[in-house]
Wavefront OBJ file of the C-alpha trace (Angstrom):
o trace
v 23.006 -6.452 2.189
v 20.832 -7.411 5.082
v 19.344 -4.083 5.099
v 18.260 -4.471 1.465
v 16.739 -7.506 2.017
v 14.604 -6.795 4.633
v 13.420 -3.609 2.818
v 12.775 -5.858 -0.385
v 10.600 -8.326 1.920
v 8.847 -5.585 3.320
v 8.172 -4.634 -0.391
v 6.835 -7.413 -1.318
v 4.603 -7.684 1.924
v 3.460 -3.995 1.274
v 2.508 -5.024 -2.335
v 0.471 -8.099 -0.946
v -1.411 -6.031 1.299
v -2.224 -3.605 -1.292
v -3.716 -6.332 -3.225
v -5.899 -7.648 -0.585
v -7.398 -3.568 0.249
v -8.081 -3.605 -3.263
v -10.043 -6.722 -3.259
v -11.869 -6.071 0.069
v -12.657 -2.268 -1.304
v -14.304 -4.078 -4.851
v -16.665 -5.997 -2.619
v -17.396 -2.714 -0.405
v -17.736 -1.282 -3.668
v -20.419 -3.917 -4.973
v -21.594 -3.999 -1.443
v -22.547 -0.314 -1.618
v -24.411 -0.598 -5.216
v -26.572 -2.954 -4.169
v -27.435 -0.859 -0.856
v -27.993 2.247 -2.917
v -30.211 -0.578 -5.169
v -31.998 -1.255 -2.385
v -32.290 1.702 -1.239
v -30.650 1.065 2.219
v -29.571 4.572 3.364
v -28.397 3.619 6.439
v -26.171 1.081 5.649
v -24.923 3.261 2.905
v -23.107 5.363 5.141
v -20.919 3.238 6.861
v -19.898 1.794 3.286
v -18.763 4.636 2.094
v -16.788 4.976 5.531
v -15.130 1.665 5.316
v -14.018 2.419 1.526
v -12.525 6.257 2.331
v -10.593 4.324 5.710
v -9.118 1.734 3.070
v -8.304 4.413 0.893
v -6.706 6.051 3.471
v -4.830 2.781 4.619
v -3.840 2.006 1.263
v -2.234 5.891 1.056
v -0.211 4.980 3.847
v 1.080 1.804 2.234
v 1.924 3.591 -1.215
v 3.622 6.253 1.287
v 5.593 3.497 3.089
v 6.307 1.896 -0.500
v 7.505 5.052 -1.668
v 10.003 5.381 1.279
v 11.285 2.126 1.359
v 12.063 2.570 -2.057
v 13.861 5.821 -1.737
v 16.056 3.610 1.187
v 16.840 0.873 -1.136
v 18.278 4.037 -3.533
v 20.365 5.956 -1.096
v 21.676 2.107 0.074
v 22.919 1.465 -3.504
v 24.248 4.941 -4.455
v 26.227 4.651 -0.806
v 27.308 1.094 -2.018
v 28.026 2.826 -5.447
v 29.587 5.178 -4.067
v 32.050 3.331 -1.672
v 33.089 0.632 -4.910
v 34.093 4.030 -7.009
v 36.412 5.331 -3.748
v 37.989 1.517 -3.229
v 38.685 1.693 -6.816
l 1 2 3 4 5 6 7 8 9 10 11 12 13 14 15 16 17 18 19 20 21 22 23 24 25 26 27 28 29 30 31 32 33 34 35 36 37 38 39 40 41 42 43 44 45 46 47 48 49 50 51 52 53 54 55 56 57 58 59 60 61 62 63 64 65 66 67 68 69 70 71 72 73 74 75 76 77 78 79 80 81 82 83 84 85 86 87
């Protein structure tokens, strides 16, 4: 069960960092009302960058999640499967 518990630490890791994008993309997302306040266009810009690139980081961690969950499943039906043949 080594296996699964690496993938459940690297679950739990994966959850942490999806946390932390979230908090860092609610200050970019304050940070970018108070430009557009301000009316800062050109810092705008490069908010709205940084919030699409942790958008797109945090769709690569849900993807990752999603796999490492669909491991952990095919490890326990093979485990499954192997107690039903010893039986």
């Amino acid at each position: 069960m080594t296996v699964t518990n690496a993938l459940l630490a690297e679950q739990e890791v994966i959850k942490e960092t999806n946390s932390a994008l979230e908090d860092i993309q609610e200050t970019l997302a304050l940070a970018l009302v108070d430009t557009l306040k301000a009316g800062d266009h050109i810092t705008t810009p490069t908010v709205i960058k940084m919030l699409k690139d942790l958008e797109d980081m945090q769709l690569k961690y849900y993807e990752r999640l999603e796999d490492n969950e669909n491991v952990q499943g095919g490890l326990e039906n093979q485990a499954q499967a192997e107690q039903e043949e010893q039986a």
